[in-house]
C-alpha positions in Angstrom: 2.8 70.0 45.6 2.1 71.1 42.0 4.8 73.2 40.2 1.9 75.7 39.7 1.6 76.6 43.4 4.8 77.9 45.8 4.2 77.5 49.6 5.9 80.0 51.5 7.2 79.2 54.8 4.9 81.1 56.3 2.6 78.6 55.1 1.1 81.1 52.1 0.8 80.4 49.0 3.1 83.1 47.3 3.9 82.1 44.0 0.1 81.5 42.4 0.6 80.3 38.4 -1.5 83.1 36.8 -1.2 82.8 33.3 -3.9 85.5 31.8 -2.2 88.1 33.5 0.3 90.9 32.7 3.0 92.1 34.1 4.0 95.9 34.9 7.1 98.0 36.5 7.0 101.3 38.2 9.0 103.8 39.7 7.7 104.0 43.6 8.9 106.3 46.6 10.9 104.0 48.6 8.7 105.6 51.8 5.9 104.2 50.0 7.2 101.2 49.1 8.4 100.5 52.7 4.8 101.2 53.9 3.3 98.8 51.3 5.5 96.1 52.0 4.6 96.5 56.0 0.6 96.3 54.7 1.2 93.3 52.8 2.6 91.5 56.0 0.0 92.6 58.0 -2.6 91.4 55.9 -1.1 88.1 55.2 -0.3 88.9 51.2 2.7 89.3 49.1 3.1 92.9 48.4 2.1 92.3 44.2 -1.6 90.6 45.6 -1.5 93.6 48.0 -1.4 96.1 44.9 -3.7 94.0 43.4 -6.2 94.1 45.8 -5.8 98.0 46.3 -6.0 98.7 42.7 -9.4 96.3 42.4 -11.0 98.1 45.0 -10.4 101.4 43.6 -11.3 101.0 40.4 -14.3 98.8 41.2 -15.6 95.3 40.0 -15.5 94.3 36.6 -19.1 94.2 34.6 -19.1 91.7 33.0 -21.0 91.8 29.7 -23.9 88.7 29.1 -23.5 87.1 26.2 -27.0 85.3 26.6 -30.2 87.7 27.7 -31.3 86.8 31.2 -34.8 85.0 32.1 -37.3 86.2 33.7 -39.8 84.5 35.3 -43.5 84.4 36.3 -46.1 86.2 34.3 -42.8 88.0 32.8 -41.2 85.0 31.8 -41.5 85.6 27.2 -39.6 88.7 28.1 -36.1 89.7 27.9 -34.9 91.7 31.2 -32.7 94.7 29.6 -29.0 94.9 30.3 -27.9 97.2 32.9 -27.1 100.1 30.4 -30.7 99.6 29.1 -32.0 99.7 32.2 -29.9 103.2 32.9 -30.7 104.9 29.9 -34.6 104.1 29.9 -35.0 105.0 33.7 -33.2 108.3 33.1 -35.7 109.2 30.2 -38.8 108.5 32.4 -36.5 111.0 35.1 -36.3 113.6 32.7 -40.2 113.4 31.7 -41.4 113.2 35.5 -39.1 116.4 35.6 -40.6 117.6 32.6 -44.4 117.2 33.4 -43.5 118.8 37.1 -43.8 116.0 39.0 -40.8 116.2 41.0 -40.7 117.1 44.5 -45.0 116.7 44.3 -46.0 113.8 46.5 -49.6 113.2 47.2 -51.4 113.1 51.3 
């Protein structure tokens, strides 16, 4: 087995090599702590991938930001799609001019 990997007896691998990441120490109610470390078990994880995990899902995925525009294709495909933030900011100005206008809430038969 490589020296990057530990195997728990359990069969688990507990001790993942993950070198881009940072370490941090906090002060936790033991209660808490106690209740953490019984989640963990139950879901198979070390209690530190069990944080992890919590915190990720809290806080929500990570955008990543393109460093290349996308394609598109079809009759569209000598454009440049707009970045999600492009995307926001030009669909909330044709929001506030339907608003504007008084469009909204009007459907037609």
């Amino acid at each position: 087995m490589s020296s990057s990997r530990l195997r728990h007896q359990s069969g688990r691998i507990t001790g993942e090599y993950m070198a881009a990441t940072a370490m941090m120490t906090l002060r936790i109610d033991p209660d808490l702590l106690a209740r953490l470390k019984a989640r963990a078990k139950r879901e198979g994880r070390s209690v530190s991938a069990e944080v992890v995990r919590m915190i990720a899902k809290e806080v929500g995925p990570v955008l990543s930001r393109r460093t290349r525009p996308t394609t598109t294709k079809g009759m569209f495909a000598d454009l440049e799609a707009p970045t999600l933030e492009e995307f926001k900011r030009l669909r909330r100005s044709f929001s506030a001019a339907i608003v504007t206008r008084g469009g909204r809430g009007r459907r037609s038969a």
